[in-house]
PDB file with SEQRES, HELIX, SHEET and CRYST1 records, atoms N, CA, C and O in Angstrom:
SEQRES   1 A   65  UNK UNK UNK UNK UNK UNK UNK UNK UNK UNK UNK UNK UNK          
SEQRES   2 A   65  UNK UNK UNK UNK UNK UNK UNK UNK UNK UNK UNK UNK UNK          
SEQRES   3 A   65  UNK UNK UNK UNK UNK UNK UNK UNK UNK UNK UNK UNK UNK          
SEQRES   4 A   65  UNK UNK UNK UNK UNK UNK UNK UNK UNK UNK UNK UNK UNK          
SEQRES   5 A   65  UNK UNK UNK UNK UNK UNK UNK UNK UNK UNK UNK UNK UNK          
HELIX    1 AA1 UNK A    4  UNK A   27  1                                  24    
HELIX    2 AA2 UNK A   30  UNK A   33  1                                   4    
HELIX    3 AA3 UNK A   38  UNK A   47  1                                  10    
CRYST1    1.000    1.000    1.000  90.00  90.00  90.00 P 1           1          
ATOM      1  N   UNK A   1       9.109  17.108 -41.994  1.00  0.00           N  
ATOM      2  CA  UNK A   1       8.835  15.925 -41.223  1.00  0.00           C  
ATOM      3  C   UNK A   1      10.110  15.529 -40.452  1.00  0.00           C  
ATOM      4  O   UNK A   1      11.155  15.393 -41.087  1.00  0.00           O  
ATOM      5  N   UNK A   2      10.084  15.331 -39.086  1.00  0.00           N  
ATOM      6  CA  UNK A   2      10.974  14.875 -38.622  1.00  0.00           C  
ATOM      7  C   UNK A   2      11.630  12.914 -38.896  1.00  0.00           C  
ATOM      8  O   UNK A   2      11.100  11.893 -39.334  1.00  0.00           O  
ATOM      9  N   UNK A   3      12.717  13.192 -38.457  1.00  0.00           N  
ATOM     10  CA  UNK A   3      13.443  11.735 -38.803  1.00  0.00           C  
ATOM     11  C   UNK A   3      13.132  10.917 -37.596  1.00  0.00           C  
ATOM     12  O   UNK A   3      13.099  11.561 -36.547  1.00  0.00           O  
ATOM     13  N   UNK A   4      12.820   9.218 -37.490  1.00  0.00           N  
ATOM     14  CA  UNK A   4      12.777   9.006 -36.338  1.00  0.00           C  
ATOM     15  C   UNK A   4      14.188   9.414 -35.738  1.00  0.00           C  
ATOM     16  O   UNK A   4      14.115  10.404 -35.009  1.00  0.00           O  
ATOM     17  N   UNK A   5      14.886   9.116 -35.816  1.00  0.00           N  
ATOM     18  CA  UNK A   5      16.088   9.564 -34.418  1.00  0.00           C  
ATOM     19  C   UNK A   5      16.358  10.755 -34.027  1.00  0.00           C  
ATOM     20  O   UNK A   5      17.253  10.993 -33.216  1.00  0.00           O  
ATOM     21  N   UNK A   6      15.501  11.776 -34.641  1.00  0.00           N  
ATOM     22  CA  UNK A   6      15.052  12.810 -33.768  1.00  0.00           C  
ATOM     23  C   UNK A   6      13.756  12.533 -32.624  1.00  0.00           C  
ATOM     24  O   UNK A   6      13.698  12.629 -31.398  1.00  0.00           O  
ATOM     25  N   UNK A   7      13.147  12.291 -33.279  1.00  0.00           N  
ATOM     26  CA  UNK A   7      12.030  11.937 -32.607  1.00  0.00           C  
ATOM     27  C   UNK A   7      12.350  11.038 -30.889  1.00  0.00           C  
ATOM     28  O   UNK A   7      11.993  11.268 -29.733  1.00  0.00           O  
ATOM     29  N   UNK A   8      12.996  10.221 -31.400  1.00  0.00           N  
ATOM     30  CA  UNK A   8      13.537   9.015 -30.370  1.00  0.00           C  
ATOM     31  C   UNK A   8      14.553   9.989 -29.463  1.00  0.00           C  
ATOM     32  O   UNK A   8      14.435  10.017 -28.238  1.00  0.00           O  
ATOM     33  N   UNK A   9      15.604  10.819 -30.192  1.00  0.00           N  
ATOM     34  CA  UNK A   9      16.104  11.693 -29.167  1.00  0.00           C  
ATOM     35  C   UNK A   9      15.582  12.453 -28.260  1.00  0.00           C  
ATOM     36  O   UNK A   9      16.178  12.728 -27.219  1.00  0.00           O  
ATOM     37  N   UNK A  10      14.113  12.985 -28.626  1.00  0.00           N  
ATOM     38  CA  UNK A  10      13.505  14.009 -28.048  1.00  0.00           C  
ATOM     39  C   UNK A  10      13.182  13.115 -26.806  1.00  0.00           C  
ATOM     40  O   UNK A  10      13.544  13.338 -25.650  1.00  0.00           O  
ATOM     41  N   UNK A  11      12.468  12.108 -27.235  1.00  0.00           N  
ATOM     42  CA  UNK A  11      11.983  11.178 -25.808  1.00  0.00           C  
ATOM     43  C   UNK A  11      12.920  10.683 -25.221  1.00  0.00           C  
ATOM     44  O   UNK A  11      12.410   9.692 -24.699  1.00  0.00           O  
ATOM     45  N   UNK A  12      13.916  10.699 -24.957  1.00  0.00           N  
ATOM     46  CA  UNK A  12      15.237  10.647 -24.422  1.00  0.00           C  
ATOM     47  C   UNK A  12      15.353  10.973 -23.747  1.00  0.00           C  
ATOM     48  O   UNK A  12      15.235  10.402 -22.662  1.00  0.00           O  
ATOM     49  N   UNK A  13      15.745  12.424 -23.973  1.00  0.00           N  
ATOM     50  CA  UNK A  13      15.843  13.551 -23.368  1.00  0.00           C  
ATOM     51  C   UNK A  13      15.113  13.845 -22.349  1.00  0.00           C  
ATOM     52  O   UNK A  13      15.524  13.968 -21.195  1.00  0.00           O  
ATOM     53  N   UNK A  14      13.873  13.984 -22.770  1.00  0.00           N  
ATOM     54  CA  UNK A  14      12.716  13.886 -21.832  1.00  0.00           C  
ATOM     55  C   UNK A  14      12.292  13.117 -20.958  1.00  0.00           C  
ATOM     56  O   UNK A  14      11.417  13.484 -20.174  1.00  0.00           O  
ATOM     57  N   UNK A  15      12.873  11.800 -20.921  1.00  0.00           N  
ATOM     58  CA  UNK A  15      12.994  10.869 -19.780  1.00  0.00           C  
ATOM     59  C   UNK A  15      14.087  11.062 -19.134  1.00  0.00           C  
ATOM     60  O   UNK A  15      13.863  11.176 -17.929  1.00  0.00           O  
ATOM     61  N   UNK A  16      15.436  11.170 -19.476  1.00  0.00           N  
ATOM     62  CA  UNK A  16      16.227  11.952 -18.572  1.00  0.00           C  
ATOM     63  C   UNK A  16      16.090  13.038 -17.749  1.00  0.00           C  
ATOM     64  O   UNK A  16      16.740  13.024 -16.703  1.00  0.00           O  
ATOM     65  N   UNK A  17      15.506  13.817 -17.949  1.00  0.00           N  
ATOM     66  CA  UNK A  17      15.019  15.363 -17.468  1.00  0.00           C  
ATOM     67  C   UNK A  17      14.321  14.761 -15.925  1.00  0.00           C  
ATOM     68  O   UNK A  17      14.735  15.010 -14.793  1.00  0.00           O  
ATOM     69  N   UNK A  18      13.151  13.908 -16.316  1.00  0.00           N  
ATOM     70  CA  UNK A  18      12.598  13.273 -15.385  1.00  0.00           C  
ATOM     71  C   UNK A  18      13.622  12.260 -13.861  1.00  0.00           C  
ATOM     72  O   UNK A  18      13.609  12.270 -12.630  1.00  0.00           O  
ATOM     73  N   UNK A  19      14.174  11.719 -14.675  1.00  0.00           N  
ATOM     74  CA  UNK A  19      15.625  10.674 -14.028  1.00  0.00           C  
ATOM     75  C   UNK A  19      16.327  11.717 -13.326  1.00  0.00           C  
ATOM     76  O   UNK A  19      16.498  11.780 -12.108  1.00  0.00           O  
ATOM     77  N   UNK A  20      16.641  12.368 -14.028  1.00  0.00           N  
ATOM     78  CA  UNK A  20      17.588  13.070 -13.375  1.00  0.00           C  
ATOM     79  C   UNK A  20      17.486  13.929 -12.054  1.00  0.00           C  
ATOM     80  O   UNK A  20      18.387  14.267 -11.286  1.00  0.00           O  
ATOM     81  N   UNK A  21      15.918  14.224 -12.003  1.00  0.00           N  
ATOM     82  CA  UNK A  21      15.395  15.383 -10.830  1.00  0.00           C  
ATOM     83  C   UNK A  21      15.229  13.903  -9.537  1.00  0.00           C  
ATOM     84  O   UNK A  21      15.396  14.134  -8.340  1.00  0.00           O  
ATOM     85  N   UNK A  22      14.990  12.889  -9.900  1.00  0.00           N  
ATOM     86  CA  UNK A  22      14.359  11.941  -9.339  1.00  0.00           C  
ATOM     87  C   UNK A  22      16.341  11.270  -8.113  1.00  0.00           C  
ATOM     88  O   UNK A  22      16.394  10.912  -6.937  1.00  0.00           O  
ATOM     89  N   UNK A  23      17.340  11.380  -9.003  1.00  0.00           N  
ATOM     90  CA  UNK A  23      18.358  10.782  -8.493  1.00  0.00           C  
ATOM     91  C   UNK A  23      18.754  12.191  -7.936  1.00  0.00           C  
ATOM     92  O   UNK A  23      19.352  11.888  -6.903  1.00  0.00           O  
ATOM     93  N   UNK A  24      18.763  13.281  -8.006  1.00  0.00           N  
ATOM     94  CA  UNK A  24      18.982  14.478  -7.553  1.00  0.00           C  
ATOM     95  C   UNK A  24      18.408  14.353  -6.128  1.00  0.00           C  
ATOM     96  O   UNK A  24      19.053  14.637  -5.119  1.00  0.00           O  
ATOM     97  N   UNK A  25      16.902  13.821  -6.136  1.00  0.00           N  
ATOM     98  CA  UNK A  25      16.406  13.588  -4.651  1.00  0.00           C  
ATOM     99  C   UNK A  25      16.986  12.477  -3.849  1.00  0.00           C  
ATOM    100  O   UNK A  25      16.994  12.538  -2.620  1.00  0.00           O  
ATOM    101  N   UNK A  26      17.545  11.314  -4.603  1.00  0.00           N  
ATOM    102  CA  UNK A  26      18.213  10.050  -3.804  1.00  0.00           C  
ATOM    103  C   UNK A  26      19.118  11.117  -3.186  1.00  0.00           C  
ATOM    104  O   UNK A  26      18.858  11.564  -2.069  1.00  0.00           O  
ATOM    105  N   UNK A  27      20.178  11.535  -3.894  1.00  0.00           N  
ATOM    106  CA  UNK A  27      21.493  12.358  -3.351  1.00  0.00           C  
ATOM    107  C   UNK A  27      21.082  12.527  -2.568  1.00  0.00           C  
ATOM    108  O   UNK A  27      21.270  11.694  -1.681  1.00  0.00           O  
ATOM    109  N   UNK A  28      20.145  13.795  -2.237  1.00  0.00           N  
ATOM    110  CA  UNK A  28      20.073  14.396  -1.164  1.00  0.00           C  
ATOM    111  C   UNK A  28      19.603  14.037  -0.107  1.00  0.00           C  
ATOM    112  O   UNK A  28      19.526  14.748   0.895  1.00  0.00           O  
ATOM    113  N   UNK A  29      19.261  12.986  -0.194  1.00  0.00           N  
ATOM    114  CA  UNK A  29      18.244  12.123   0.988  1.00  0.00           C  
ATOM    115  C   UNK A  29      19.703  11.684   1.402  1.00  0.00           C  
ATOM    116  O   UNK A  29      20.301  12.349   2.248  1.00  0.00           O  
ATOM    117  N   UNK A  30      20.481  10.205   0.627  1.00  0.00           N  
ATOM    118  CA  UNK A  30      21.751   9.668   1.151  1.00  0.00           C  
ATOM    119  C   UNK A  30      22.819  10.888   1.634  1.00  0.00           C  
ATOM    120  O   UNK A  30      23.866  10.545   2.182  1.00  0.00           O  
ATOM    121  N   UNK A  31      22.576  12.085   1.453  1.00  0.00           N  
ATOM    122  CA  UNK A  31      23.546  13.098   1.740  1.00  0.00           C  
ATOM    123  C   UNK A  31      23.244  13.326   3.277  1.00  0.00           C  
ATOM    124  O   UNK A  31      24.051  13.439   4.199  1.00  0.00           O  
ATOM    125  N   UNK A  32      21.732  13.367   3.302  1.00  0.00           N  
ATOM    126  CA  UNK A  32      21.206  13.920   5.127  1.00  0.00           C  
ATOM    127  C   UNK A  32      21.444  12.464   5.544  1.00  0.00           C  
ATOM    128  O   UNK A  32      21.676  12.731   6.723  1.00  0.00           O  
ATOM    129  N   UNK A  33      21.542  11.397   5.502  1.00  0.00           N  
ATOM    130  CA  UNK A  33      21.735  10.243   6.136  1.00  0.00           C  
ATOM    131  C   UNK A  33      22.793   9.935   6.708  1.00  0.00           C  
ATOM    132  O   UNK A  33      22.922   9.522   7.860  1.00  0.00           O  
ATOM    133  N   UNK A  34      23.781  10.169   5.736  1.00  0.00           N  
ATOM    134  CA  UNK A  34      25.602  10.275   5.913  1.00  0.00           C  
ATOM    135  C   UNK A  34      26.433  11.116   6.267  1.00  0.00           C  
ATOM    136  O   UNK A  34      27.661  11.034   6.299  1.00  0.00           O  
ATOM    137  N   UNK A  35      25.399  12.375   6.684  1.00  0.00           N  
ATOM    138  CA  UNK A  35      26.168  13.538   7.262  1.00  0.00           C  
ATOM    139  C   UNK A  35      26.568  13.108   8.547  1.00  0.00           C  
ATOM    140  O   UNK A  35      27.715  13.390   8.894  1.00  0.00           O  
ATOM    141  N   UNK A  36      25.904  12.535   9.247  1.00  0.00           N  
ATOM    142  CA  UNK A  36      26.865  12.241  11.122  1.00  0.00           C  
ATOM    143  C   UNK A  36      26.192  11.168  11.342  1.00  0.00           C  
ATOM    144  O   UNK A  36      25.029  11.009  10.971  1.00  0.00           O  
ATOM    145  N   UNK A  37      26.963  10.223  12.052  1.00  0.00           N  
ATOM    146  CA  UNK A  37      27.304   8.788  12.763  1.00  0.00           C  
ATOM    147  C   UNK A  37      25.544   8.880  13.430  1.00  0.00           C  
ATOM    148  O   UNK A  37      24.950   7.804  13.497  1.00  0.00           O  
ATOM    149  N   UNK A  38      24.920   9.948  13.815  1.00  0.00           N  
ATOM    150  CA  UNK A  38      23.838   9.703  14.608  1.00  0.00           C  
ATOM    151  C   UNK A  38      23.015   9.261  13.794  1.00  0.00           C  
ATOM    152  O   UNK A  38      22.732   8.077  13.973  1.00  0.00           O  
ATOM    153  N   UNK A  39      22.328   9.958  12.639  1.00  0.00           N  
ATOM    154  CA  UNK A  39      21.648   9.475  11.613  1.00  0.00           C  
ATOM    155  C   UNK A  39      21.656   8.480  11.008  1.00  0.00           C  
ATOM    156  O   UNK A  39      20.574   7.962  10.732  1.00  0.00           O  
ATOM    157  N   UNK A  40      23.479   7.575  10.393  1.00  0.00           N  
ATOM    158  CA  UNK A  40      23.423   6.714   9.833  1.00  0.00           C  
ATOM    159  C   UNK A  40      23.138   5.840  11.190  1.00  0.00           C  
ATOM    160  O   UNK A  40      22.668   4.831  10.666  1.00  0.00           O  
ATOM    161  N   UNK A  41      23.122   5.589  12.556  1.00  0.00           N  
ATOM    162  CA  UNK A  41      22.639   4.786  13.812  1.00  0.00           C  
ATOM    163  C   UNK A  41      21.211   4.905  13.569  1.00  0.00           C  
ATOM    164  O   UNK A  41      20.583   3.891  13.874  1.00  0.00           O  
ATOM    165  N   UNK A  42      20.581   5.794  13.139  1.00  0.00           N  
ATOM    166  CA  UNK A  42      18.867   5.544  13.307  1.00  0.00           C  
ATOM    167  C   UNK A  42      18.293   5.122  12.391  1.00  0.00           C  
ATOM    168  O   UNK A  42      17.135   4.705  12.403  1.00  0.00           O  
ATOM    169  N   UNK A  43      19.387   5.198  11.022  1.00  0.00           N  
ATOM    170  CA  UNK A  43      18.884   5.138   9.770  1.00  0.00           C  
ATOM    171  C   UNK A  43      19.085   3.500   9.782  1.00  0.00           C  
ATOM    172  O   UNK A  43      18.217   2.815   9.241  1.00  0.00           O  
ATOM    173  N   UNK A  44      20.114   2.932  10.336  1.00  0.00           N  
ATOM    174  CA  UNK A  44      20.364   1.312  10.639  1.00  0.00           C  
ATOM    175  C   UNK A  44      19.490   0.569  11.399  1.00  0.00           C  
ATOM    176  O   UNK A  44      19.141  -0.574  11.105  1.00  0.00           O  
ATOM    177  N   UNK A  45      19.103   1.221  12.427  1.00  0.00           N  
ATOM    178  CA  UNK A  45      18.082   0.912  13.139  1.00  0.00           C  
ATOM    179  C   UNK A  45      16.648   0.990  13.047  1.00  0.00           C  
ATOM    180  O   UNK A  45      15.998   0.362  13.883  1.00  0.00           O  
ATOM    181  N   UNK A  46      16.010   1.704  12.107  1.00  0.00           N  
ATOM    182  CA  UNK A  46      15.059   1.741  11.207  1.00  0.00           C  
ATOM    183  C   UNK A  46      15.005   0.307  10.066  1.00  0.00           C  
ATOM    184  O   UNK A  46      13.950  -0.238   9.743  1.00  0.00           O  
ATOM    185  N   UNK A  47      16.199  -0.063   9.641  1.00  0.00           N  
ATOM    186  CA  UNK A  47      15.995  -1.347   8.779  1.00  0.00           C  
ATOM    187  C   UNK A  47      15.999  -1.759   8.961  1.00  0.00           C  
ATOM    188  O   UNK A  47      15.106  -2.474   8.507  1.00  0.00           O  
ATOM    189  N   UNK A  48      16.776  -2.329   9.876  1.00  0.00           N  
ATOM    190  CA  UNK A  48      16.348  -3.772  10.953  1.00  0.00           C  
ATOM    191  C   UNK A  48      15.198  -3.881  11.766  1.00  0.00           C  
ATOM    192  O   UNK A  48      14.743  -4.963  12.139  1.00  0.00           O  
ATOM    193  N   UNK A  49      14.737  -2.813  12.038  1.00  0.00           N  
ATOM    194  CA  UNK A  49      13.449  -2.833  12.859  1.00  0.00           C  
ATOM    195  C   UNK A  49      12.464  -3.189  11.350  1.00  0.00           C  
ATOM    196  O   UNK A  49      11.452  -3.833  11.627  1.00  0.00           O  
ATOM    197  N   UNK A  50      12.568  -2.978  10.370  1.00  0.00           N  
ATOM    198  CA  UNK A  50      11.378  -2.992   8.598  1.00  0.00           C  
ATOM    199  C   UNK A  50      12.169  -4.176   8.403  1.00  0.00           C  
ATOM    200  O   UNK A  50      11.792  -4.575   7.301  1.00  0.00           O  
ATOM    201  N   UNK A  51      13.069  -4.995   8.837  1.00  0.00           N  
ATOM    202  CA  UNK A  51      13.230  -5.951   7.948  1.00  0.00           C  
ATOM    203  C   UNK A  51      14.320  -6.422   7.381  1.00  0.00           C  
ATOM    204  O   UNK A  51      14.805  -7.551   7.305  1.00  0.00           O  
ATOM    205  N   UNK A  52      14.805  -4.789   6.774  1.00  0.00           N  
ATOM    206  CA  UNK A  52      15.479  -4.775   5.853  1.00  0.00           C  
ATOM    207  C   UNK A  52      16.835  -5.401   5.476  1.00  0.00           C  
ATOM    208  O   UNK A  52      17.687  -4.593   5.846  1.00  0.00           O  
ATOM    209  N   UNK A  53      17.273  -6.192   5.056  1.00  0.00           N  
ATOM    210  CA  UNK A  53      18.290  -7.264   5.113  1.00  0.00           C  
ATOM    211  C   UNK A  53      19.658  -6.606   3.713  1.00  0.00           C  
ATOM    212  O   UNK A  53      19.629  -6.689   2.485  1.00  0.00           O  
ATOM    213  N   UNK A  54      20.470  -6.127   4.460  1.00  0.00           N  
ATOM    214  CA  UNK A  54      21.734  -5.298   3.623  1.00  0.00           C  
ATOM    215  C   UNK A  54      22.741  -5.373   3.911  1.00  0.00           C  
ATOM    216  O   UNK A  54      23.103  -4.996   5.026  1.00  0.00           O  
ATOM    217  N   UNK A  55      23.709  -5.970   2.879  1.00  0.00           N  
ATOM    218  CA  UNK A  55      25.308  -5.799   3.351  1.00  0.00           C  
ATOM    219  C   UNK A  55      25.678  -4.367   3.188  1.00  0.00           C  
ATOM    220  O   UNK A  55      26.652  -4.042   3.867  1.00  0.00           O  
ATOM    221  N   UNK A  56      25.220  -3.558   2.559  1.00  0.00           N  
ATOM    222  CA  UNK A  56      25.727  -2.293   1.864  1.00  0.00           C  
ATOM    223  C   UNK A  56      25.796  -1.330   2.614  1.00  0.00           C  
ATOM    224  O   UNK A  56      25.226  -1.667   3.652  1.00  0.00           O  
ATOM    225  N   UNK A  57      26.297   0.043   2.728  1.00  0.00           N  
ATOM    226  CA  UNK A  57      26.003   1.295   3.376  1.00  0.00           C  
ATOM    227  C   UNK A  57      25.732   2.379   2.497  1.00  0.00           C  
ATOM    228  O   UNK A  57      26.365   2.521   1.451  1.00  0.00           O  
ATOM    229  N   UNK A  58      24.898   3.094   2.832  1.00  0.00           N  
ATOM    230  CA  UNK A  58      25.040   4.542   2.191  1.00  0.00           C  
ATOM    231  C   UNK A  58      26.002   5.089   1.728  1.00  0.00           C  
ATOM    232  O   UNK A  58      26.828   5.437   2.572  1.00  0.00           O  
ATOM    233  N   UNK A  59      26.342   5.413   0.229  1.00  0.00           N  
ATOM    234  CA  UNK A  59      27.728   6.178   0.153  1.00  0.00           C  
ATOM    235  C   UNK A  59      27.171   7.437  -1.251  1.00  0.00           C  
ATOM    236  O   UNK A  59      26.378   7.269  -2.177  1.00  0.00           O  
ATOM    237  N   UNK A  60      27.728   8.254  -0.983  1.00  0.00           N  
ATOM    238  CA  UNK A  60      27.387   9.092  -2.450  1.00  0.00           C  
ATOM    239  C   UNK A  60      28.836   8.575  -3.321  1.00  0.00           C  
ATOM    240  O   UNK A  60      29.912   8.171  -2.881  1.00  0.00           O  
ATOM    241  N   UNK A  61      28.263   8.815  -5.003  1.00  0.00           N  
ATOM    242  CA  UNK A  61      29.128   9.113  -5.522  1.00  0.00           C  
ATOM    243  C   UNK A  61      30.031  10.023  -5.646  1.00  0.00           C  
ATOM    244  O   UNK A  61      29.812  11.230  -5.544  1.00  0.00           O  
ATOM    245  N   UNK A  62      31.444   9.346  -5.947  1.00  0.00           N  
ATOM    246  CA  UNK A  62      32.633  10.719  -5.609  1.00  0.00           C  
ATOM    247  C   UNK A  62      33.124  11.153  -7.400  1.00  0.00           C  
ATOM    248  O   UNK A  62      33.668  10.461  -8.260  1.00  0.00           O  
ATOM    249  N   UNK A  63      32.774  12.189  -7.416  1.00  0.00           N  
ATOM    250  CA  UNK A  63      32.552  13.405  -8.361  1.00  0.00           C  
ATOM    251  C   UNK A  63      34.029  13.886  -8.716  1.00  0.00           C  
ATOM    252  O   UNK A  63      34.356  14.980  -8.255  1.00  0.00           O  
ATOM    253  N   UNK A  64      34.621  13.439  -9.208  1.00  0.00           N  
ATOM    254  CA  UNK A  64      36.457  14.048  -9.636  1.00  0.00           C  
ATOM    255  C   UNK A  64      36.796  15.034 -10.952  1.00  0.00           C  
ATOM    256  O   UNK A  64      37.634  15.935 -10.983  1.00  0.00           O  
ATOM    257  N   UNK A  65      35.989  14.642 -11.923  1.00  0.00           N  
ATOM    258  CA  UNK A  65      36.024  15.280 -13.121  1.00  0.00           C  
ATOM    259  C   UNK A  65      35.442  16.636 -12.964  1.00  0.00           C  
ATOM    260  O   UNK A  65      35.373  17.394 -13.932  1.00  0.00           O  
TER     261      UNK A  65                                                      
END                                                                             
């Protein structure tokens, strides 16, 4: 018989697996956005035209380790 905190690990895991493919797609979306000045211009201009009200910009995380 398993212990719960195996059990609880397994579903863990398994929601990570999920998370993880899911922020793998943010990356790559904010990656084609931030590649050149033209994109992040249409990509700005797309939110203001929806609405969209943001102090923030697109940035990926920077990866050192």
């Amino acid at each position: 018989m398993c212990c719960c905190a195996h059990i609880l690990n397994l579903i863990v895991q398994d929601d990570l697996l999920v998370i993880g493919e899911a922020i793998a797609k943010i990356c790559d979306n904010v990656a084609y956005w931030t590649t050149s000045p033209t994109r992040e211009q249409i990509f700005d201009e797309a939110t203001h035209q929806l609405s969209i009200q943001s102090t923030k910009k697109l940035a990926l995380d920077c990866k050192t380790c």
